[in-house]
C-alpha positions as CSV (number, residue, x, y, z in Angstrom):
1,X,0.0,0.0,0.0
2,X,2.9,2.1,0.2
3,X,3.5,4.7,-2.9
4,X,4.7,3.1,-5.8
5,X,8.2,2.9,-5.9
6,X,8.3,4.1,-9.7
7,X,6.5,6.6,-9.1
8,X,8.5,8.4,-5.9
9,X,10.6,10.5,-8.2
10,X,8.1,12.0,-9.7
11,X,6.7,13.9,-6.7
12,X,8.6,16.7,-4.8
13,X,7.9,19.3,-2.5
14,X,7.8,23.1,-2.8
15,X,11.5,24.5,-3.3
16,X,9.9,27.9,-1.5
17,X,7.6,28.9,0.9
18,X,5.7,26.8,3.4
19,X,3.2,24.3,2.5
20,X,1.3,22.6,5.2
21,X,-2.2,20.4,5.0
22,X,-4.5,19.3,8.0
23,X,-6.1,15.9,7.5
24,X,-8.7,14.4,10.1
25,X,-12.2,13.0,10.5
26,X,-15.6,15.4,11.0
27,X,-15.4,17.3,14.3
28,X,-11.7,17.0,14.6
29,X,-10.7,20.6,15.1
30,X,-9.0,20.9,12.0
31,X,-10.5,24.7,11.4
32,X,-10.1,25.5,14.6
33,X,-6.3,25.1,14.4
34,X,-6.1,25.8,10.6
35,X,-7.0,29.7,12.0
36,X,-5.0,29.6,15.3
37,X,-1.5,28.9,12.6
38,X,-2.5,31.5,10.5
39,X,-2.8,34.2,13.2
40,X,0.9,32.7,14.3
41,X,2.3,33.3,10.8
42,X,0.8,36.6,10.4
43,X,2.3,37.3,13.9
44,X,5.6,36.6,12.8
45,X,4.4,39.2,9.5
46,X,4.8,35.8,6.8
47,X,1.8,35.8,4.8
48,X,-0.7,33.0,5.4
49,X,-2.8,31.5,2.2
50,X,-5.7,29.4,4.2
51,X,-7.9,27.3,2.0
52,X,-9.7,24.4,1.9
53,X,-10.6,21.7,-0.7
54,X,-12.5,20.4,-2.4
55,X,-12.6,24.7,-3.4
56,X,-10.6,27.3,-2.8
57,X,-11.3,29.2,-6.4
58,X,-14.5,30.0,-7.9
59,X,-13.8,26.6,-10.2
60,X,-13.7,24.9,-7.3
61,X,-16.5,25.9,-4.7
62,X,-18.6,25.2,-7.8
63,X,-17.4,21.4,-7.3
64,X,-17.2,21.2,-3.7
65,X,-21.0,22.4,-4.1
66,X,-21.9,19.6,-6.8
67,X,-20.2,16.8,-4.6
68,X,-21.7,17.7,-1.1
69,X,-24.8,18.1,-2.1
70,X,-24.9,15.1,-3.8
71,X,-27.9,12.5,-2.5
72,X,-27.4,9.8,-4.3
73,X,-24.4,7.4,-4.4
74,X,-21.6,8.1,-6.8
75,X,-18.7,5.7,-7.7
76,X,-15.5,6.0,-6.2
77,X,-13.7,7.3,-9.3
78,X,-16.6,9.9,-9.9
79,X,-16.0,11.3,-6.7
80,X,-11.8,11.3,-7.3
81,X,-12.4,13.1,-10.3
82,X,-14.2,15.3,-9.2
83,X,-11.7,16.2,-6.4
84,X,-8.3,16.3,-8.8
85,X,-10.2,18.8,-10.7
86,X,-11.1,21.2,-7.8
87,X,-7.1,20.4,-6.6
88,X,-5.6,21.5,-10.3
89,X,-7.1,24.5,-10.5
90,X,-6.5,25.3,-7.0
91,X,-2.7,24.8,-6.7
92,X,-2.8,26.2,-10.2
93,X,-4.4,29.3,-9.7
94,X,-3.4,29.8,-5.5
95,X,-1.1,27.7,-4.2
96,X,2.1,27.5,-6.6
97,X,1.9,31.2,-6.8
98,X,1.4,31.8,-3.4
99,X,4.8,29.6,-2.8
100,X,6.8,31.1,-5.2
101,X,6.9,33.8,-3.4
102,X,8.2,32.2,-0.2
103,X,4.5,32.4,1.4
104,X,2.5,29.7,3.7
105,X,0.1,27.8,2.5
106,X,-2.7,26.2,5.4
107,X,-4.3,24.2,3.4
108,X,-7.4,22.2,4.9
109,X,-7.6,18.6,3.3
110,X,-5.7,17.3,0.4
111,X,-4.0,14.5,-1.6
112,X,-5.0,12.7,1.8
113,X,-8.1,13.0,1.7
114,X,-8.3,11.4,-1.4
115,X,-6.4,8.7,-0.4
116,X,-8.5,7.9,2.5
117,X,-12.1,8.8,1.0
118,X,-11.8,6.9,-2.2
119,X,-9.2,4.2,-1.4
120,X,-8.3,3.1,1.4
121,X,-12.2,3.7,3.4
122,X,-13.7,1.4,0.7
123,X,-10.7,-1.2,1.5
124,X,-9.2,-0.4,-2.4
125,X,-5.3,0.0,-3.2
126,X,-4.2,3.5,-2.8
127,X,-1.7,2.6,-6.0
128,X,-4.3,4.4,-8.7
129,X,-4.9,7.7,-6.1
130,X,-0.7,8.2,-6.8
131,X,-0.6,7.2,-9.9
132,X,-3.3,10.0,-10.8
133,X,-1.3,12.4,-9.0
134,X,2.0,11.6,-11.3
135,X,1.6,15.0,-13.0
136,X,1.9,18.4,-12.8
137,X,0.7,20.5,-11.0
138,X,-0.6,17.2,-8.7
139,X,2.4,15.8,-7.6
140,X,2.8,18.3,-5.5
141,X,3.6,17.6,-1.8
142,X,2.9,19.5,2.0
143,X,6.2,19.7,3.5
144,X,4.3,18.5,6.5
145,X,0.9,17.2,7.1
146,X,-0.8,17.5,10.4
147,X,-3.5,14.5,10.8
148,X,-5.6,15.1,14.2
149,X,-6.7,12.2,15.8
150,X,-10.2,11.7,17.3
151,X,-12.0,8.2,17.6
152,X,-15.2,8.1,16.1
153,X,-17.9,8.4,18.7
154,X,-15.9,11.8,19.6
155,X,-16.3,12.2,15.6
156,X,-20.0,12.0,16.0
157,X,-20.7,13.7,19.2
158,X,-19.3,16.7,17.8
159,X,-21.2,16.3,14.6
160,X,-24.2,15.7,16.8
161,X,-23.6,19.1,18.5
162,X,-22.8,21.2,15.5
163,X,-26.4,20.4,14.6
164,X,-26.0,21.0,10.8
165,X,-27.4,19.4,7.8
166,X,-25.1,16.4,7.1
167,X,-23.6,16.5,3.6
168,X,-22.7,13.9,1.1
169,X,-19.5,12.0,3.0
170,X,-21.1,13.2,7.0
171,X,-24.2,10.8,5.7
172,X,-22.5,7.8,4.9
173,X,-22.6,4.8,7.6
174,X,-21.0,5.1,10.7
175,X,-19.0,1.6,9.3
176,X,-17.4,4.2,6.5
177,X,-16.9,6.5,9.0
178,X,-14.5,3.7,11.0
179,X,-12.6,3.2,8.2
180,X,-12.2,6.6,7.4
181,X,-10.1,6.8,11.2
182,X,-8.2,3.4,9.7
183,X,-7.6,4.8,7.0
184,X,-5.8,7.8,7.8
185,X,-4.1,5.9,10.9
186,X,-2.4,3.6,8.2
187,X,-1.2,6.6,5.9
188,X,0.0,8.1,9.0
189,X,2.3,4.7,10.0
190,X,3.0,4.6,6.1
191,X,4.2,8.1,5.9
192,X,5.5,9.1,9.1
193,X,8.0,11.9,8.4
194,X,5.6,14.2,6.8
195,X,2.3,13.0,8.3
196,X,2.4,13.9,12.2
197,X,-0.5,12.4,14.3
198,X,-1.7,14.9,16.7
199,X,-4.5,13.9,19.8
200,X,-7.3,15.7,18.9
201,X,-9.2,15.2,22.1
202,X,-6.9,17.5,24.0
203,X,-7.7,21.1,24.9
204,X,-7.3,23.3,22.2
205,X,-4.2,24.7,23.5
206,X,-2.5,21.5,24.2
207,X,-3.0,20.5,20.8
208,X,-2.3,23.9,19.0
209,X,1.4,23.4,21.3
210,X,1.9,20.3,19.9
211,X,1.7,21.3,16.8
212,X,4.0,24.1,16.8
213,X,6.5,21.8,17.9
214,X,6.2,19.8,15.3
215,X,6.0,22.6,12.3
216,X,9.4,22.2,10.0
217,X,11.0,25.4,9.4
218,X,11.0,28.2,7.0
């Protein structure tokens, strides 16, 4: 399951800037942190790009809108495709930019995502989600991924509590839901350097420390 081998060379990371994603299940805290590391960039006067996926550009929040309010059940592929399209445009039209001019880049969900959603959740090979990504501008990679752990009933309670409509993935059983967690707990053991597994039951602070500690440098 691990990235193909032949294909390895063929991804890189940004030569400039700061490019960091946040991966994690529904109610995870991902936002609330994704906003607490801009504030510290802009506090240390680096500009901060924060955006999310699918979206991001006016390409893609037309997507991300077509996808999540989806109500009946598309194929796995559908649903990748739909996703690589959103993710073109955006590092396209934001992201590659935004590094090449030594800026950070928060970027909420990504390649990961993808891996998780339409791979590895449905038990398939992640193999065809990298071998998609083989090209430019996809093969692009965070310099570090920050993947905040929650179990699932913690997942749902805090769905429970938000007490908004539930969109196309928040509506699928509570068994895809479970492998979403093992999904991105495998990724995490596959990919250890740049995927750092943070507790995302801990107070807001504590977790927001750790990950400062773990945030490579400019």
């Amino acid at each position: 399951m691990n990235q193909p081998s032949s294909l390895h060379s063929l991804f890189h990371t940004p030569e400039k800037g700061l490019f960091i994603s946040f991966e994690g299940a529904e109610g995870s805290g991902k936002s609330t942190q994704i906003q607490k590391l801009q504030k510290h960039f802009e506090s240390l006067s680096l500009p901060c790009l924060l955006l999310r996926e699918p979206g991001g550009t006016s390409f893609g929040e037309k997507l991300r809108a077509a996808i999540l309010s989806q109500d009946s059940k598309l194929h796995p592929m559908a649903e990748t495709f739909v996703f690589l399209a959103s993710r073109a445009q955006l590092l396209e039209e934001k992201i590659l930019p935004h590094l090449a001019q030594g800026g950070v880049v928060l970027l909420d969900r990504y390649i990961d995502s993808t891996l998780v959603y339409q791979a590895l959740a449905r038990q398939e090979s992640i193999e065809k989600i990298w071998t998609l990504h083989q090209f430019a501008p996809l093969n692009l990679l965070p310099h570090r991924t920050f993947y905040l752990d929650i179990s699932l009933e913690v997942s749902l309670e805090r769905q429970m509590k938000r007490g908004q409509n539930k969109d196309y993935f928040e509506s699928q059983s509570n068994e895809f839901q479970a492998q979403l967690l093992k999904g991105y707990r495998t990724l995490a053991s596959l990919y250890p350097e740049r995927i750092k597994t943070i507790q995302g039951t801990q107070s807001v602070e504590d977790v927001f420390r750790d990950i400062l500690q773990e945030l490579p440098k400019l």
